[in-house]
SEROSE-469280 format. One record per residue (C-alpha): residue in three letters; x, y, z. Coordinates in pm, 1 decimal. Layout:
  residuo         u         v         w
      ALA         X         Y         Z
...
END
This chain:
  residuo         u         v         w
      UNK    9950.9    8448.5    9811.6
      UNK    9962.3    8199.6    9485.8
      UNK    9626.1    8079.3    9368.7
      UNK    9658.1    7759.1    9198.6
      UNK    9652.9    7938.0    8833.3
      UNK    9970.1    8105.4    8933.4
      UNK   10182.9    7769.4    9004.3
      UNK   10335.5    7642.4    8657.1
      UNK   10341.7    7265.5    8514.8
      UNK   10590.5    7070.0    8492.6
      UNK   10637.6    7104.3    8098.5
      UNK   10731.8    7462.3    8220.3
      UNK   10977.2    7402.1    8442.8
      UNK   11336.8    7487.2    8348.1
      UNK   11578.9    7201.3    8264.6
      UNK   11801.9    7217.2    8581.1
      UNK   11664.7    7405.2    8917.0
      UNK   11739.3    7534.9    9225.9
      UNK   11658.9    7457.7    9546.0
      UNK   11396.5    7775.2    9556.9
      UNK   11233.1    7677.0    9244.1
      UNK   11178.1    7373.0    9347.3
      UNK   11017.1    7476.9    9665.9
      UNK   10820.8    7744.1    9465.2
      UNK   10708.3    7458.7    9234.9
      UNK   10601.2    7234.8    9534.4
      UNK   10444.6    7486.9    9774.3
      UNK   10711.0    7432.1   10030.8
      UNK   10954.8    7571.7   10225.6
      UNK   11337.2    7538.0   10107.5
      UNK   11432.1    7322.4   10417.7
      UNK   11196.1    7063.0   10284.3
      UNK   11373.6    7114.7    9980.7
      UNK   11728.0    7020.8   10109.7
      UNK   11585.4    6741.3   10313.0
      UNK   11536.8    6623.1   10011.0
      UNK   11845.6    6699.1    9829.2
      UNK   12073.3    6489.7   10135.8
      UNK   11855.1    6150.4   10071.6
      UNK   12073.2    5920.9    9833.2
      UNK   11791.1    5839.0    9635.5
      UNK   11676.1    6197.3    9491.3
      UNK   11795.2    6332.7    9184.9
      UNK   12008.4    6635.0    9269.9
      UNK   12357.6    6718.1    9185.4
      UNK   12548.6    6965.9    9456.1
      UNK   12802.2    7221.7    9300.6
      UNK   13017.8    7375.6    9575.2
      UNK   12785.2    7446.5    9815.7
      UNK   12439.7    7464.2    9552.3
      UNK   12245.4    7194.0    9513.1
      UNK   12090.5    7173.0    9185.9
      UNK   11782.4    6946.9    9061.7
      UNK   11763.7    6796.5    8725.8
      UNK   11383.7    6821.3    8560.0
      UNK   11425.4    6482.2    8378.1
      UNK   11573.4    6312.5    8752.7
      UNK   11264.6    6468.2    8902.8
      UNK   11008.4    6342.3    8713.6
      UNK   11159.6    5988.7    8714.2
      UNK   11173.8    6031.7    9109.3
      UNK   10825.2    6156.8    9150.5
      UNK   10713.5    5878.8    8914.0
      UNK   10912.5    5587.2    9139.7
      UNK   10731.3    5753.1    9480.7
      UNK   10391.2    5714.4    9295.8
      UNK   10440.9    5337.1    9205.2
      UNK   10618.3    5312.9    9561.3
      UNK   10271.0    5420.9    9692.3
      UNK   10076.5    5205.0    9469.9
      UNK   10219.2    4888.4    9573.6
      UNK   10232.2    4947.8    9931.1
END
């Protein structure tokens, strides 16, 4: 089991992901994952049959769900 000193940052996240990373990075499983990937609105680019996640589109999304929040 990861102990929160294990899980990295997001400065240390790679540039581009995968689905597993992703979930590794969130502490969830990788169906959340690609219920995320199939809404319109999150940042991920699909390759054949990978989906990949861009760092930069993440952070942008995670900051828009956070003002989202905010306002509501």
């Amino acid at each position: 089991m990861k102990t929160v000193a294990n899980r990295k940052t997001l400065a240390e996240l790679p540039d581009v992901m995968s689905v597993q990373q992703l979930g590794q990075f969130l502490g969830v499983h990788a169906n959340g994952v690609y219920e995320l990937v199939h809404q319109q609105s999150f940042p991920s680019i699909q390759i054949g049959r990978k989906f990949v996640i861009p760092k930069a589109g993440l952070v942008k999304w995670l900051e828009e769900q956070t003002e989202n929040k905010a306002v509501s």
